[in-house]
DONUPA-491895 format. One record per atom (N, C-alpha, C, O, CB): atom name; residue number from 1; chain; x, y, z; residue in three letters. Coordinates in steps of 0.1 Angstrom, whole numbers. Glycine has a CB too. Example, Ala and Ser with C-alpha at 12.3 -4.5 7.8 and 13.67 -1.06 7.14 Angstrom:
# DONUPA-491895
<site 'N', 1, 'A', <132, -57, 78>, 'ala'>
<site 'CA', 1, 'A', <123, -45, 78>, 'ala'>
<site 'C', 1, 'A', <132, -33, 78>, 'ala'>
<site 'O', 1, 'A', <142, -33, 85>, 'ala'>
<site 'CB', 1, 'A', <113, -45, 90>, 'ala'>
<site 'N', 2, 'A', <128, -22, 71>, 'ser'>
<site 'CA', 2, 'A', <137, -11, 71>, 'ser'>
<site 'C', 2, 'A', <129, 0, 79>, 'ser'>
<site 'O', 2, 'A', <134, 11, 80>, 'ser'>
<site 'CB', 2, 'A', <141, -6, 57>, 'ser'>
END
This chain:
# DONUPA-491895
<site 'N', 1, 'A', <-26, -117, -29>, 'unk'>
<site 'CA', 1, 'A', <-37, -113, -20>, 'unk'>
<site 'C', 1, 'A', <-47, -125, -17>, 'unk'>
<site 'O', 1, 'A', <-48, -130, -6>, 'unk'>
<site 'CB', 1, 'A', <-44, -101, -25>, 'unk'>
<site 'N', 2, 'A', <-53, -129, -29>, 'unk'>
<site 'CA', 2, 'A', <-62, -145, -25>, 'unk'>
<site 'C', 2, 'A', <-53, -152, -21>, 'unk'>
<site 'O', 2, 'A', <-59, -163, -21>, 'unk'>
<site 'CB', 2, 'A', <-70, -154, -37>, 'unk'>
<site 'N', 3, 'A', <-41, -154, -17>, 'unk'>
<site 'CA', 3, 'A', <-32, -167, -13>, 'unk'>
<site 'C', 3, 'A', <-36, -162, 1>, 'unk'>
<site 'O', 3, 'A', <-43, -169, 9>, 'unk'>
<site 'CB', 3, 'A', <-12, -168, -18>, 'unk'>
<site 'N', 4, 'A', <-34, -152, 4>, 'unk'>
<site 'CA', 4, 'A', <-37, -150, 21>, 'unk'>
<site 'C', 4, 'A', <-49, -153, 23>, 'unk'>
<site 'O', 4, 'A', <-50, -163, 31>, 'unk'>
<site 'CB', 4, 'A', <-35, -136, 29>, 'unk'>
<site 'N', 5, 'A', <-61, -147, 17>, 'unk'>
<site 'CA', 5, 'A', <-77, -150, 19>, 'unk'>
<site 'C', 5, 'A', <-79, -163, 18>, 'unk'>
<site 'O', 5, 'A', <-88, -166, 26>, 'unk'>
<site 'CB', 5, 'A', <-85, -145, 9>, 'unk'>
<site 'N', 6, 'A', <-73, -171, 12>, 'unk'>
<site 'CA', 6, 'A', <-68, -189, 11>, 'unk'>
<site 'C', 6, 'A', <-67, -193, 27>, 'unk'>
<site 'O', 6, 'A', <-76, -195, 35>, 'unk'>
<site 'CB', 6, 'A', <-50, -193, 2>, 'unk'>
<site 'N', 7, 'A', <-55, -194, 28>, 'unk'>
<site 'CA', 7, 'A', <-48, -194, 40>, 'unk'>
<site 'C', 7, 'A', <-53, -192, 56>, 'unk'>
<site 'O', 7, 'A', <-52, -200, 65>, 'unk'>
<site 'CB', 7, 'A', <-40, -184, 37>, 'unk'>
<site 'N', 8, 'A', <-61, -180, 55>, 'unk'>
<site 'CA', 8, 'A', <-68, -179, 66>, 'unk'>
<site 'C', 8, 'A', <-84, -186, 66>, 'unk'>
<site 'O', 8, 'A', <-89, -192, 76>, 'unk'>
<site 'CB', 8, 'A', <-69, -164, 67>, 'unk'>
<site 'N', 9, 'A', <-89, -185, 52>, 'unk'>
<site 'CA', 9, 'A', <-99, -193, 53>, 'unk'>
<site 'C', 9, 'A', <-99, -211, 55>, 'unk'>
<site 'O', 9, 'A', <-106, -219, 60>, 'unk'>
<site 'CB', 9, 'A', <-104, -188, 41>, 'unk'>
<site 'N', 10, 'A', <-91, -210, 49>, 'unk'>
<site 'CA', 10, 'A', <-84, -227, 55>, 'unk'>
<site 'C', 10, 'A', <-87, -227, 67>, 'unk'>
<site 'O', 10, 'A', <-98, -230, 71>, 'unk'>
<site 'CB', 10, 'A', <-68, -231, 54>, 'unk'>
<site 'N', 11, 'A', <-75, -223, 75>, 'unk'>
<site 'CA', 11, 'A', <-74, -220, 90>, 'unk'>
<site 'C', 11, 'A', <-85, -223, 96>, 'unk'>
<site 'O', 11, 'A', <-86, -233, 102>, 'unk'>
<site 'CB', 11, 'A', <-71, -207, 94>, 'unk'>
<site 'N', 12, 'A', <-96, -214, 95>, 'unk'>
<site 'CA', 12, 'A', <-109, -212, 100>, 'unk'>
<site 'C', 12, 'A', <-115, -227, 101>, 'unk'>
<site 'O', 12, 'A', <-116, -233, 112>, 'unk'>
<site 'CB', 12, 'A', <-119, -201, 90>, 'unk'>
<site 'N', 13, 'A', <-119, -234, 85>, 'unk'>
<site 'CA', 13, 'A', <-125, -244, 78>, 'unk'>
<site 'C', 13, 'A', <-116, -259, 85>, 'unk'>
<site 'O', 13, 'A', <-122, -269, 88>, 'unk'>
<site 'CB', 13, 'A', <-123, -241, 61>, 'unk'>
<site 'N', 14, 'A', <-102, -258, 86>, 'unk'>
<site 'CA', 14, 'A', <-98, -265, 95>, 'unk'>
<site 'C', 14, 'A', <-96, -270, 109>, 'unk'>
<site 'O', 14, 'A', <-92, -281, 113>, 'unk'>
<site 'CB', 14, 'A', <-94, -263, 93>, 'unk'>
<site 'N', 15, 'A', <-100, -255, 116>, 'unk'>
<site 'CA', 15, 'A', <-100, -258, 128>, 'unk'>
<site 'C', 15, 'A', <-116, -260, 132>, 'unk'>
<site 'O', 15, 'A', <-119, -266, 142>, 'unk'>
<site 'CB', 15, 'A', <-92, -247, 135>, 'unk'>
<site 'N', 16, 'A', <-124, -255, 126>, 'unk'>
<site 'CA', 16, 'A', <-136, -263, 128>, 'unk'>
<site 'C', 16, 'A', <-140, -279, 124>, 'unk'>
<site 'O', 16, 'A', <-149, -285, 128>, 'unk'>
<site 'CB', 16, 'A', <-144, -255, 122>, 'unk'>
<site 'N', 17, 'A', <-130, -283, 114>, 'unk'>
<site 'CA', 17, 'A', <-132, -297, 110>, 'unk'>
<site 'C', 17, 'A', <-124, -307, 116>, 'unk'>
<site 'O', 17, 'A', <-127, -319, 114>, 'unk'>
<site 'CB', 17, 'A', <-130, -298, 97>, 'unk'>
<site 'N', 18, 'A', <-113, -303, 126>, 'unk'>
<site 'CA', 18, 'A', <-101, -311, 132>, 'unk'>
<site 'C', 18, 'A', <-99, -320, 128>, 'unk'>
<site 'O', 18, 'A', <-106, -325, 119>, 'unk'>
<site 'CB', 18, 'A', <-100, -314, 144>, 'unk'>
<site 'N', 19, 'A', <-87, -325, 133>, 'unk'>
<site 'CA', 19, 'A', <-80, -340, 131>, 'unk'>
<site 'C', 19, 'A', <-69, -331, 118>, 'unk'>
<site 'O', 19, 'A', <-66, -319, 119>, 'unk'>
<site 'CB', 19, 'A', <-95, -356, 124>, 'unk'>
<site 'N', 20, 'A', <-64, -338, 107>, 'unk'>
<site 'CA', 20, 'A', <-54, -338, 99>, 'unk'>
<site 'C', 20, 'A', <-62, -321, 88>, 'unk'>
<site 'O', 20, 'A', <-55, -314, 81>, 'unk'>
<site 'CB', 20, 'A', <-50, -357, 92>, 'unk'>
<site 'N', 21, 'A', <-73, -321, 88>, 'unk'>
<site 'CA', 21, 'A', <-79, -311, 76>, 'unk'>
<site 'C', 21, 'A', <-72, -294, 87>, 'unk'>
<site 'O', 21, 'A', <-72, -283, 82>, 'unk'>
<site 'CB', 21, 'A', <-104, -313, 73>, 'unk'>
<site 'N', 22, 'A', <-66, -298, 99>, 'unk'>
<site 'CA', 22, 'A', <-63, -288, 108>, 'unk'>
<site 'C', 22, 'A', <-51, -284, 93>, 'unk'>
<site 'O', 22, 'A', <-51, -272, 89>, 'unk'>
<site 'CB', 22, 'A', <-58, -294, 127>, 'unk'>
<site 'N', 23, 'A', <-45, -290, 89>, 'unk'>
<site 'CA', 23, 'A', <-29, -289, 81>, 'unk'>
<site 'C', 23, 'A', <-35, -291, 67>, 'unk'>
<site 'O', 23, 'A', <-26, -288, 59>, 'unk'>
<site 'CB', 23, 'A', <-16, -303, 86>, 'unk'>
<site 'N', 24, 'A', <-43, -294, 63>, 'unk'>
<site 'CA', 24, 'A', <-46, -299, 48>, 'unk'>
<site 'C', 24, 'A', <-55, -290, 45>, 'unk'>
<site 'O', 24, 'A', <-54, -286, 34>, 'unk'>
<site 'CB', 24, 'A', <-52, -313, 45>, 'unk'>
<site 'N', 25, 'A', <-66, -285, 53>, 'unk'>
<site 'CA', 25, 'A', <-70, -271, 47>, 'unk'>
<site 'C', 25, 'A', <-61, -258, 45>, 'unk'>
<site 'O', 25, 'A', <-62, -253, 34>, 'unk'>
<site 'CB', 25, 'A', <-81, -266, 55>, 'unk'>
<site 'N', 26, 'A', <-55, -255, 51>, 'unk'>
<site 'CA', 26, 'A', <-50, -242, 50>, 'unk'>
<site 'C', 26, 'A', <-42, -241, 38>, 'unk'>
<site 'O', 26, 'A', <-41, -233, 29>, 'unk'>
<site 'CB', 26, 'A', <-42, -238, 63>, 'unk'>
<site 'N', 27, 'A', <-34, -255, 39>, 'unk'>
<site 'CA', 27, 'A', <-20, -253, 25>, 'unk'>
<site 'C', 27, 'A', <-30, -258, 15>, 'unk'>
<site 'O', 27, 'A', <-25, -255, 3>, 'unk'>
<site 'CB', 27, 'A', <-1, -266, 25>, 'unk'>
<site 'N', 28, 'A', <-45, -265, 14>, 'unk'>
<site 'CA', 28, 'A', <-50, -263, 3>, 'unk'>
<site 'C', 28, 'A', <-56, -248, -3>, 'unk'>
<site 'O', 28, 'A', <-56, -243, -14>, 'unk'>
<site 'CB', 28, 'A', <-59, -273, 5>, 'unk'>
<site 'N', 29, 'A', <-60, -243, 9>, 'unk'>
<site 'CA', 29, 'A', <-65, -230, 4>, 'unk'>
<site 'C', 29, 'A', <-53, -218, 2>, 'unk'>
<site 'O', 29, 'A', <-54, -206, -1>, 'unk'>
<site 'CB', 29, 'A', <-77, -225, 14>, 'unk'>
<site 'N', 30, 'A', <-42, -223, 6>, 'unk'>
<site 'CA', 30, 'A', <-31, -214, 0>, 'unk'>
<site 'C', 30, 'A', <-32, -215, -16>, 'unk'>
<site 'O', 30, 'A', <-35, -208, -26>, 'unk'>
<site 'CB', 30, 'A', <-15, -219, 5>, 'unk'>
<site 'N', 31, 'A', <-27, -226, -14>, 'unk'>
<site 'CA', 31, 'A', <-30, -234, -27>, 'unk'>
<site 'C', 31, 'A', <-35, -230, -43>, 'unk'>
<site 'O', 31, 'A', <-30, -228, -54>, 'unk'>
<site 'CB', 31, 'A', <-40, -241, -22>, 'unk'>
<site 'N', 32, 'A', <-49, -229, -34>, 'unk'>
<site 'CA', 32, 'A', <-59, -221, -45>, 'unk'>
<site 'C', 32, 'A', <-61, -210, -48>, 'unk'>
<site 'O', 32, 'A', <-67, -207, -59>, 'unk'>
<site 'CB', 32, 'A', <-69, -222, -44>, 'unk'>
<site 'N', 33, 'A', <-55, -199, -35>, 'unk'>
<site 'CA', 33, 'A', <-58, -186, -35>, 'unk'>
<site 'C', 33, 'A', <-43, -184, -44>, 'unk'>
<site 'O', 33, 'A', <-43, -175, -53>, 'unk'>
<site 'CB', 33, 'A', <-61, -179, -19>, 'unk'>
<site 'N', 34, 'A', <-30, -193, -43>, 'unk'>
<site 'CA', 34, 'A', <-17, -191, -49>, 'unk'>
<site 'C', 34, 'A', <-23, -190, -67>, 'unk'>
<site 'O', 34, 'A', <-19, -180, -75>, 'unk'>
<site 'CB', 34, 'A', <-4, -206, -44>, 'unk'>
<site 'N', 35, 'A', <-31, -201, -72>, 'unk'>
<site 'CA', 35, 'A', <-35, -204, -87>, 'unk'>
<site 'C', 35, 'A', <-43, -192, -88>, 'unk'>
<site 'O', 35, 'A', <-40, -185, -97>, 'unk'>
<site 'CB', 35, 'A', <-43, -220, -91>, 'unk'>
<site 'N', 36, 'A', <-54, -187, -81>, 'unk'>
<site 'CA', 36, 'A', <-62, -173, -86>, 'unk'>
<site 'C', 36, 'A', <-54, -162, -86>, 'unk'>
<site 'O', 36, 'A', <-57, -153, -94>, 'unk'>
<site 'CB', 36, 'A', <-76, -170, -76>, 'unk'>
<site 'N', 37, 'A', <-43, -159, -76>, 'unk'>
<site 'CA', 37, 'A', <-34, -150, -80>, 'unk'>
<site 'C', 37, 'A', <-30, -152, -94>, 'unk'>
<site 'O', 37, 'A', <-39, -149, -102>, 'unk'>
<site 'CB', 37, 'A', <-22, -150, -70>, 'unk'>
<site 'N', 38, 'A', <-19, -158, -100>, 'unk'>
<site 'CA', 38, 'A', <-14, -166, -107>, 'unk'>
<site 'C', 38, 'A', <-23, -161, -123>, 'unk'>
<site 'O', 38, 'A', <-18, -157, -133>, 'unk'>
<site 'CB', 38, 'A', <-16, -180, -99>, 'unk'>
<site 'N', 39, 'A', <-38, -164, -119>, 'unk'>
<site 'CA', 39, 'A', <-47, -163, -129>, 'unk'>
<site 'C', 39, 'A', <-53, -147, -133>, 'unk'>
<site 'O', 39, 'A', <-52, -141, -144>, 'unk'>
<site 'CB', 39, 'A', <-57, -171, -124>, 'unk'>
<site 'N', 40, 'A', <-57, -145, -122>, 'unk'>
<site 'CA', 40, 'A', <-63, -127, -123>, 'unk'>
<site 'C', 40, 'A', <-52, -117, -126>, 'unk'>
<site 'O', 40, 'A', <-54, -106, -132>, 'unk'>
<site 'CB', 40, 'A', <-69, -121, -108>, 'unk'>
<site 'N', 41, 'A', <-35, -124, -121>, 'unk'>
<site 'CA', 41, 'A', <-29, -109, -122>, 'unk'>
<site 'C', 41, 'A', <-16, -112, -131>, 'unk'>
<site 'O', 41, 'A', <-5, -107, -130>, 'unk'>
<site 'CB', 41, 'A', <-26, -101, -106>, 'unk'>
<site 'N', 42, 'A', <-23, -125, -145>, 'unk'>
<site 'CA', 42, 'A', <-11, -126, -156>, 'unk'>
<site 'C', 42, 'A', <-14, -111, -164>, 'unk'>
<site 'O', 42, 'A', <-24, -103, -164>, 'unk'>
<site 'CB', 42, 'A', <-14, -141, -168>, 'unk'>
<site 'N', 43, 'A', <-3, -110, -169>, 'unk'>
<site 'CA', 43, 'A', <-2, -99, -176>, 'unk'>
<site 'C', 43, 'A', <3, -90, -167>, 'unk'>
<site 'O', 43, 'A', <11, -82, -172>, 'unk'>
<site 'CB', 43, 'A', <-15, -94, -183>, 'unk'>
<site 'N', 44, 'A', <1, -88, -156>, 'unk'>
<site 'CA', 44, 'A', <2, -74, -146>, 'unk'>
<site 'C', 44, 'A', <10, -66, -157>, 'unk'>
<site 'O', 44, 'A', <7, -58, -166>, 'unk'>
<site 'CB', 44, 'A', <11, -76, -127>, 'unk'>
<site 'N', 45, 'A', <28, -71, -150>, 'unk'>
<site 'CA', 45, 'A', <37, -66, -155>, 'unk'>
<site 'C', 45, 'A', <34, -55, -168>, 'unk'>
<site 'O', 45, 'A', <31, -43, -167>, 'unk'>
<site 'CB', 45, 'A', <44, -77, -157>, 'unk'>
<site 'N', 46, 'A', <35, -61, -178>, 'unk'>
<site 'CA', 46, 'A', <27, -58, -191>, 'unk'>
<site 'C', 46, 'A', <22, -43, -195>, 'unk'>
<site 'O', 46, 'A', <24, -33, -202>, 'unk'>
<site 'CB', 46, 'A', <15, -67, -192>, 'unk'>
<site 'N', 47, 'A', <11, -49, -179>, 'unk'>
<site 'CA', 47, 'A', <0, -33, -185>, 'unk'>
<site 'C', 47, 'A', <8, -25, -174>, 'unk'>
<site 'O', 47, 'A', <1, -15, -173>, 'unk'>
<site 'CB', 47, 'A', <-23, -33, -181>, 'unk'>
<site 'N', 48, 'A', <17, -23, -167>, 'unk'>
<site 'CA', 48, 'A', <28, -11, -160>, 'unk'>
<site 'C', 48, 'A', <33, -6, -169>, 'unk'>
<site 'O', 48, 'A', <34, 6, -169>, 'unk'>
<site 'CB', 48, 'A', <40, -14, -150>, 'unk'>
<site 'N', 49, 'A', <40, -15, -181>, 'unk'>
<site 'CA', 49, 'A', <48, -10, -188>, 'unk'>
<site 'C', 49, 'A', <41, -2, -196>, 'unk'>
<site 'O', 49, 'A', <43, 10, -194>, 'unk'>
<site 'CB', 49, 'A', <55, -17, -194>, 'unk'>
<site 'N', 50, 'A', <36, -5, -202>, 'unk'>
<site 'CA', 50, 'A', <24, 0, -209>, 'unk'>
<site 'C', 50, 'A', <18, 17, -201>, 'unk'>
<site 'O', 50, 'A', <18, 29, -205>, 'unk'>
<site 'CB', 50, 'A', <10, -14, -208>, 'unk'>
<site 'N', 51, 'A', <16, 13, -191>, 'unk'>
<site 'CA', 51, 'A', <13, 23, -188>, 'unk'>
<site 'C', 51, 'A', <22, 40, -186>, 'unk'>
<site 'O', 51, 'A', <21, 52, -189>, 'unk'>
<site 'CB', 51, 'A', <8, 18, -178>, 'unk'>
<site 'N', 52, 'A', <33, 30, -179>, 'unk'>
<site 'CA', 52, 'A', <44, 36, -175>, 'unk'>
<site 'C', 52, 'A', <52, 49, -192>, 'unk'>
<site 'O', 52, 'A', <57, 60, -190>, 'unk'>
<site 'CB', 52, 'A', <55, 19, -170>, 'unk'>
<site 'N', 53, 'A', <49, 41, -209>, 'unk'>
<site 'CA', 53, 'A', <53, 41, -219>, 'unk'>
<site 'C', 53, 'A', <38, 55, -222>, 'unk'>
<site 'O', 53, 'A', <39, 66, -227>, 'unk'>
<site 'CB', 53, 'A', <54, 22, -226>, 'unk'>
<site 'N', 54, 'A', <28, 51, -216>, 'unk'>
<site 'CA', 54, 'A', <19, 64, -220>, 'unk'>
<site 'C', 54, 'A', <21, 74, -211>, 'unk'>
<site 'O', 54, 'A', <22, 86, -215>, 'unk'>
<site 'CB', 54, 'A', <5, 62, -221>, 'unk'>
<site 'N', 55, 'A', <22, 70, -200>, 'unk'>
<site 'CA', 55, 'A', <25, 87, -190>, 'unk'>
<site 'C', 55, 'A', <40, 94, -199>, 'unk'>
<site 'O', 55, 'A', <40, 106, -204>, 'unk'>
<site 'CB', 55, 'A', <32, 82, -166>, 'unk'>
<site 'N', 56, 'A', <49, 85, -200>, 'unk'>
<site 'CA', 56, 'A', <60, 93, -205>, 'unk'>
<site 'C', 56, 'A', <57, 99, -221>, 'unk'>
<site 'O', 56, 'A', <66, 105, -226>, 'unk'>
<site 'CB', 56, 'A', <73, 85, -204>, 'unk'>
<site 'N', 57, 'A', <46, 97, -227>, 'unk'>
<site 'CA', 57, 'A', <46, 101, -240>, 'unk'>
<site 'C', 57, 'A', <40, 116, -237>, 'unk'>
<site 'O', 57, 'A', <43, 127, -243>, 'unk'>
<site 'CB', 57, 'A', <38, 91, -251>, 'unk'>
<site 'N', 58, 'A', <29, 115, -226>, 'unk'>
<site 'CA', 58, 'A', <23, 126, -221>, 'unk'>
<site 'C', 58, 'A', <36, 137, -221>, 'unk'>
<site 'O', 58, 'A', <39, 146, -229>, 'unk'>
<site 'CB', 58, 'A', <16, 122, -206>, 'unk'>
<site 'N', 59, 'A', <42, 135, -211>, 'unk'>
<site 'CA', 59, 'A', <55, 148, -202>, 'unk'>
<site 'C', 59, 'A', <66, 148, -216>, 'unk'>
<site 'O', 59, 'A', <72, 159, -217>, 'unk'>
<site 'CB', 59, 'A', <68, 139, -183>, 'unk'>
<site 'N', 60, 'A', <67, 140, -224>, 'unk'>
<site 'CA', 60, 'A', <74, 145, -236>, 'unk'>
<site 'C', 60, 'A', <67, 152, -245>, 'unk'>
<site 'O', 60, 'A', <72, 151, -256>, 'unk'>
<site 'CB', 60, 'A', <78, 136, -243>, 'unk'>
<site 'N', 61, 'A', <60, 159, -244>, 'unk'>
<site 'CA', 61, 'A', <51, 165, -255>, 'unk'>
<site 'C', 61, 'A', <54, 178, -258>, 'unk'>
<site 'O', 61, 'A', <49, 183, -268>, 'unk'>
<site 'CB', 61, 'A', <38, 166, -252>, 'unk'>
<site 'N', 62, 'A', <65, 185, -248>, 'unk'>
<site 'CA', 62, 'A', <70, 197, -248>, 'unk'>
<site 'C', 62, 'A', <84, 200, -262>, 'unk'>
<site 'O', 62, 'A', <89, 190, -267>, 'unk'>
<site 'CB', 62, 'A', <74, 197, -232>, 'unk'>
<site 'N', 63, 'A', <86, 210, -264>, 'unk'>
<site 'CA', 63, 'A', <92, 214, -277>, 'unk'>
<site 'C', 63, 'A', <107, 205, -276>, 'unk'>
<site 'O', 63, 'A', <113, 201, -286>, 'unk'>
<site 'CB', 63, 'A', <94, 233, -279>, 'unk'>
<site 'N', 64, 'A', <113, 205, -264>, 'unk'>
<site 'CA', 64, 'A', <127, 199, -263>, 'unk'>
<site 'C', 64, 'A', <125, 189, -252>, 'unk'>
<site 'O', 64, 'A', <121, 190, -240>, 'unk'>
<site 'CB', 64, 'A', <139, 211, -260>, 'unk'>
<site 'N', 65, 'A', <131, 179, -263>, 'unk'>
<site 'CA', 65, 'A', <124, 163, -252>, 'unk'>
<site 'C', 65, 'A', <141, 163, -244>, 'unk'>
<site 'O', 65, 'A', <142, 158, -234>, 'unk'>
<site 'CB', 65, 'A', <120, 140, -266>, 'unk'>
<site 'N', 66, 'A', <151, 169, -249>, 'unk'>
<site 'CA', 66, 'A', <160, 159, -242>, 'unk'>
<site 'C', 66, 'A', <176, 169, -250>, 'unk'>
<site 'O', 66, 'A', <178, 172, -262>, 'unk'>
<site 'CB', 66, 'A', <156, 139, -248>, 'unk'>
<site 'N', 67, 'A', <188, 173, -237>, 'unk'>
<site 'CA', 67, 'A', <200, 180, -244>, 'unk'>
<site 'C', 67, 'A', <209, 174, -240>, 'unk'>
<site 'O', 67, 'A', <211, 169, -229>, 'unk'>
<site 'CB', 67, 'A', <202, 195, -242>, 'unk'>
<site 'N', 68, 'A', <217, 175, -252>, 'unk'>
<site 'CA', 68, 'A', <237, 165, -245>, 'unk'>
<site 'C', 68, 'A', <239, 178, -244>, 'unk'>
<site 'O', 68, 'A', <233, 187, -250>, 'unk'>
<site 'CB', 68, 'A', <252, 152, -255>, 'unk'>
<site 'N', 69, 'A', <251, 177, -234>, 'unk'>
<site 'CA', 69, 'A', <260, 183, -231>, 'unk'>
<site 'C', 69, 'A', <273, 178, -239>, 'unk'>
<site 'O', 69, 'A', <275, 166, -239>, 'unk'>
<site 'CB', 69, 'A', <259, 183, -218>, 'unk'>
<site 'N', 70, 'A', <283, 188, -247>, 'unk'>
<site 'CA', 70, 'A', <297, 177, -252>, 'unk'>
<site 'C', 70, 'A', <303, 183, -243>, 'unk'>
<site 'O', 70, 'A', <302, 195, -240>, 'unk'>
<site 'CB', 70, 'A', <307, 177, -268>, 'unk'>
<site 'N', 71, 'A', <311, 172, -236>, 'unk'>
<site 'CA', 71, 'A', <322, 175, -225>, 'unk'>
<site 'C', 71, 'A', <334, 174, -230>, 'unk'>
<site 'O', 71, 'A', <343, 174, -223>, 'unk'>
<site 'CB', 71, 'A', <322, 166, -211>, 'unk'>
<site 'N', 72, 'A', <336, 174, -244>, 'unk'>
<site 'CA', 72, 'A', <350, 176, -248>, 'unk'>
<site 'C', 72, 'A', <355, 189, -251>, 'unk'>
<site 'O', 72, 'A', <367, 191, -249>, 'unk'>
<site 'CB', 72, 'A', <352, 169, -258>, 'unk'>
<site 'N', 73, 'A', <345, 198, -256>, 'unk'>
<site 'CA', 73, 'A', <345, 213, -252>, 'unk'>
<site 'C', 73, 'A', <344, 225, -241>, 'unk'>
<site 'O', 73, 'A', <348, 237, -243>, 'unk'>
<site 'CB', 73, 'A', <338, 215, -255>, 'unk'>
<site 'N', 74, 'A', <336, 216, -226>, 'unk'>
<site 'CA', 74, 'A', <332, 220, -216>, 'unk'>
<site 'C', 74, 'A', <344, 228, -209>, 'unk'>
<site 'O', 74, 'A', <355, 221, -209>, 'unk'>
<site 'CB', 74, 'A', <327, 208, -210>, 'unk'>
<site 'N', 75, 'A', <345, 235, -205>, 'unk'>
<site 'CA', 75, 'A', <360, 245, -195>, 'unk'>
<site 'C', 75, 'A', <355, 248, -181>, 'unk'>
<site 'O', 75, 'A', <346, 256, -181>, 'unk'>
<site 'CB', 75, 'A', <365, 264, -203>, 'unk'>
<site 'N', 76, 'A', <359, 245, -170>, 'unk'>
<site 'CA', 76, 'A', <357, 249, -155>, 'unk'>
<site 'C', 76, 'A', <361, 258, -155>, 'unk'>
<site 'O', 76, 'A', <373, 260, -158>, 'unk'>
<site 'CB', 76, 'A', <362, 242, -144>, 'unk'>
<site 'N', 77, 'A', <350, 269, -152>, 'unk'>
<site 'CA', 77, 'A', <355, 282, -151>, 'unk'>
<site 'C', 77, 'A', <359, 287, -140>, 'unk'>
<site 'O', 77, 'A', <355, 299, -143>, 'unk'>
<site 'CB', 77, 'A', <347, 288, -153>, 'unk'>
<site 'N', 78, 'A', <367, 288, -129>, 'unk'>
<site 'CA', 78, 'A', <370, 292, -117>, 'unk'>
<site 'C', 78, 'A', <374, 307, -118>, 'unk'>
<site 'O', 78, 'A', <382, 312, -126>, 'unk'>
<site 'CB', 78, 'A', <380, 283, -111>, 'unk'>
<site 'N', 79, 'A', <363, 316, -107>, 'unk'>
<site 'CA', 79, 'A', <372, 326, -105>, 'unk'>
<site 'C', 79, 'A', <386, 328, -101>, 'unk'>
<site 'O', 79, 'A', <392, 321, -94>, 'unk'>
<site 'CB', 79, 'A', <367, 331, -98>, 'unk'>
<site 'N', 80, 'A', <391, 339, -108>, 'unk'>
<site 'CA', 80, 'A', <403, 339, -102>, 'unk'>
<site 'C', 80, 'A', <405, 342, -89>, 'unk'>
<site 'O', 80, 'A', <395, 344, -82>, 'unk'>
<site 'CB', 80, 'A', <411, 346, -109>, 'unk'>
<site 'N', 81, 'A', <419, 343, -81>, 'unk'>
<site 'CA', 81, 'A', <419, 349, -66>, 'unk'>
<site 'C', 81, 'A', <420, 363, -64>, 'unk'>
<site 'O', 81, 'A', <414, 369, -55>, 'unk'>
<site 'CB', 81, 'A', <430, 344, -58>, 'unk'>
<site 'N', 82, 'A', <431, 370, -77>, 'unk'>
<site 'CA', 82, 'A', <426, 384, -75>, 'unk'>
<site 'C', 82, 'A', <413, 393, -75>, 'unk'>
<site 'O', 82, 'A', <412, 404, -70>, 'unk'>
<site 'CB', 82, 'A', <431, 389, -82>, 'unk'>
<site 'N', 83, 'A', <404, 385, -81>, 'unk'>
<site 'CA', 83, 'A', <390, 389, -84>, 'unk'>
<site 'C', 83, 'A', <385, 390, -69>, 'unk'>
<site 'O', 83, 'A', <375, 397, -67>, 'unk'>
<site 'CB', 83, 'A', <381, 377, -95>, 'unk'>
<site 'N', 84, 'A', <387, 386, -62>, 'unk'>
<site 'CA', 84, 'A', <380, 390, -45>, 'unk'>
<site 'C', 84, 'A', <373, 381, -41>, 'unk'>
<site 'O', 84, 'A', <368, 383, -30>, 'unk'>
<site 'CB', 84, 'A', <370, 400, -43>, 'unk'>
END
């Protein structure tokens, strides 16, 4: 998100300054807005998981977290055809 706010603010700062800062502001303020991304949103990942690891402890809280089925026992039951 600051890479774009970079980017455009360059733009602006460049085209009011012309000549070569037209090209050297913008990819500088990519630049910088790329390193404050970079900076503010280490960890992100991390705290999803994290987060992601407490909502599910929440919805497990109920008496039966979880059932197999054995399918080596399992029988397809099909009605028969005389049955109607």
């Amino acid at each position: 998100m600051l890479c774009c706010v970079g980017l455009i603010g360059g733009m602006a700062v460049g085209q009011s300054l012309g000549g070569p800062w037209t090209y050297i502001a913008p990819a500088a303020g990519f630049g910088i807005g790329l390193l404050a991304d970079m900076k503010f949103m280490h960890g992100m990942p991390k705290k999803g998981v994290q987060l992601r690891a407490i909502i599910g402890r929440k919805n497990d809280a109920g008496p039966v977290h979880a059932m197999q089925a054995d399918e080596s026992k399992a029988r397809l039951q099909l009605p028969h055809p005389s049955d109607g």
